[in-house]
N, C-alpha and C positions, 0 to 999 in steps of 0.2 A: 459572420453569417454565411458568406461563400463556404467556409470549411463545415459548414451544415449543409447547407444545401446538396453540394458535391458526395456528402457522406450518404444522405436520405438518397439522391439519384439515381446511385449504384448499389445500394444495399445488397438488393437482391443479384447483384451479376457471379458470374461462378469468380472464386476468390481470386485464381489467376488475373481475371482483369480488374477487379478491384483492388490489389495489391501494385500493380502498375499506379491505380490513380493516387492511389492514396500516396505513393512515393512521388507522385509531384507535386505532393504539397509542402511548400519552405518548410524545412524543419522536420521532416516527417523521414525514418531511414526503417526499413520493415525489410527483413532477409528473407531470400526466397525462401526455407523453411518454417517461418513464423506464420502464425494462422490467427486471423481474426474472425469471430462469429459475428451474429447482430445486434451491434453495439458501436456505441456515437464516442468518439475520441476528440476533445476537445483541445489539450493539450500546445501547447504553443509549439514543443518540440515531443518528438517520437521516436524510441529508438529502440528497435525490437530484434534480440539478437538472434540465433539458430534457434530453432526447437521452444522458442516460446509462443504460447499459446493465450488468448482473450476470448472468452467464452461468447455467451450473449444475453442480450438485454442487461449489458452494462454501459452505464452514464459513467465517461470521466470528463469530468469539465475542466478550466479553464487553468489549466496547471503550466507551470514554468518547462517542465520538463517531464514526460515519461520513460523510466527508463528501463526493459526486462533484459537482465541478461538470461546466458543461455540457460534451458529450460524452465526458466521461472514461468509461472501458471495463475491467471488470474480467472479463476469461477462462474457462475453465472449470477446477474440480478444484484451488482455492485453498483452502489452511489458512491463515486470517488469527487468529492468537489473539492476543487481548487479555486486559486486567487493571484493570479499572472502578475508577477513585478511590473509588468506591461501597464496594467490598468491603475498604475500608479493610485490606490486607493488609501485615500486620508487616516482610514481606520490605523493603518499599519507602519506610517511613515518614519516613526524612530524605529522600528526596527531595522534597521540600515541592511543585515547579512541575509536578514532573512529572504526563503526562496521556496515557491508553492513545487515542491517534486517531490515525484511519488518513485522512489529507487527498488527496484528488486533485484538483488543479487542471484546468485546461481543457484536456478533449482529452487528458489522461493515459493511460495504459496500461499494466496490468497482464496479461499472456497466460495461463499454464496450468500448470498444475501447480508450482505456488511457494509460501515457504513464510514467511511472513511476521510475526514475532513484532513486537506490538505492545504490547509490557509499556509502552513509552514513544511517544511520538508519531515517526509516519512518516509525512514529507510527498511526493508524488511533483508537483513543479512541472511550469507546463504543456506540453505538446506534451513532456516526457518517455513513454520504456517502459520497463517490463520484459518485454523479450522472450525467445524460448526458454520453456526450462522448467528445474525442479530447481534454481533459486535460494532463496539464503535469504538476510532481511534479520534480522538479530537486534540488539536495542535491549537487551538487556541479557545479565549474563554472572557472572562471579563473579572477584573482585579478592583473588587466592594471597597476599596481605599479610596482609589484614584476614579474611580468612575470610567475608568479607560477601557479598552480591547486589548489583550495583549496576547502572545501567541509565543512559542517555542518548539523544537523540532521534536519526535518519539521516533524512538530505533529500537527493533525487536534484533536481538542477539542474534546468531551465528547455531544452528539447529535447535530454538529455542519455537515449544507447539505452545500456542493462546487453542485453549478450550473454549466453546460455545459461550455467546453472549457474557462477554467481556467488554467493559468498557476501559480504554487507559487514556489517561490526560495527557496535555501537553506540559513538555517538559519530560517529559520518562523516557528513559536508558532501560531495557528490560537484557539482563547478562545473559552472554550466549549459554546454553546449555541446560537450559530452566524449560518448566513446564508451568503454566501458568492455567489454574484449576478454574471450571466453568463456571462465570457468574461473577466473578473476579471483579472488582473497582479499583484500578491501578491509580495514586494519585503519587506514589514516589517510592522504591525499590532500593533495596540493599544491592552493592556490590557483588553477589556472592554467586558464580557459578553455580549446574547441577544442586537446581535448588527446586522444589516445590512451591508455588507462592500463590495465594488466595486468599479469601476476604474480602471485608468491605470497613478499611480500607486495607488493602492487601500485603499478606508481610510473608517472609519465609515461615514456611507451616513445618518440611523437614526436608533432609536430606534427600537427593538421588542417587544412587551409585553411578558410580561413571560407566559402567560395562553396560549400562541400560543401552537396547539396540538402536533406540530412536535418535543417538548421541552418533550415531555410528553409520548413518545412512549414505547408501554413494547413490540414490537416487530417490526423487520422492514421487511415488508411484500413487495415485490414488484410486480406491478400489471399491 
């Protein structure tokens, strides 16, 4: 509740001094070139390298760990909910490893309006996006067996773009170097590099050449 309050207080102060407050909060490390717009970080830890950026009016809640390395880029109008090992919830107890962070590598990207459940870790490797809008990444779900909750981590590749309103399940590995076509229902992914994939449920449709430029970027610039 104080890491709200504190947040709501200063919302509006010019970012210089809201970047002071917000680094004294336990757990929270924000480098003087990283910029936050208006948007509530709930996070238990924060950890925002050079040149990354958080849009506004995005909710991230209650996650183990956030963490943008340099230049990764999170959009405007994101629901990122998390589930803090902290709050010790029954739901998830034999999951032992498991751990609510939301990881962006270098130059990553997240765009707008997406919907992100972080009950388990979600890594977006570097020079990957999620672009478009109206995607959801969900990390956990409920197993018709056991009557259970049960949840596992989704990592998006290594300069690998999700297309508009996609959704991918927990438990998915999506291989660096893919393009993942809009509308997509990810429920499980072949190995396979430089690959096209879409559907419902979603499989290699065909090849990409490697010389594709999007394969090839030394910055992701959005325009």
């Amino acid at each position: 509740m104080l890491k709200i309050v504190i947040q709501v207080l200063f919302l509006f102060f010019p970012w210089r001094v809201r970047r002071r407050v917000l680094n004294a909060i336990p757990g929270f490390s924000i480098h003087r070139d990283a910029r936050i717009g208006l948007s509530l970080i709930l996070a238990d830890e924060c950890v925002l390298e050079a040149k990354t950026y958080i849009g506004h009016l995005n909710y991230i809640g209650r996650l183990d760990r956030l963490q943008m390395d340099e230049d990764a880029v999170i959009g405007n109008l994101n629901w990122i909910g998390g589930l803090s090992t902290r709050l010790n919830s029954p739901a998830f107890r034999n999951r032992t490893k498991r751990r609510s962070d939301l990881i962006m590598r270098k130059a990553s990207l997240v765009m707008s309006q997406h919907y992100i459940d972080c009950t388990d870790r979600i890594e977006f490797r570097q020079f990957c996006g999620l672009a478009g809008f109206r995607s959801q990444l969900l990390t956990h779900g409920v197993n018709p067996m056991s009557a259970r909750q049960t949840c596992s981590p989704i990592t998006i590749g290594a300069y690998t773009m999700i297309g508009t309103g996609v959704i991918i399940l927990q438990g998915v590995t999506i291989p660096d170097y893919c393009v993942v076509a809009s509308g997509a229902v990810v429920t499980h992914v072949a190995p396979q590099e430089y690959s096209m994939i879409g559907g419902n449920p979603a499989v290699h449709q065909r090849d990409i050449p490697k010389t594709a430029k999007i394969f090839h970027r030394t910055a992701f610039t959005v325009t």
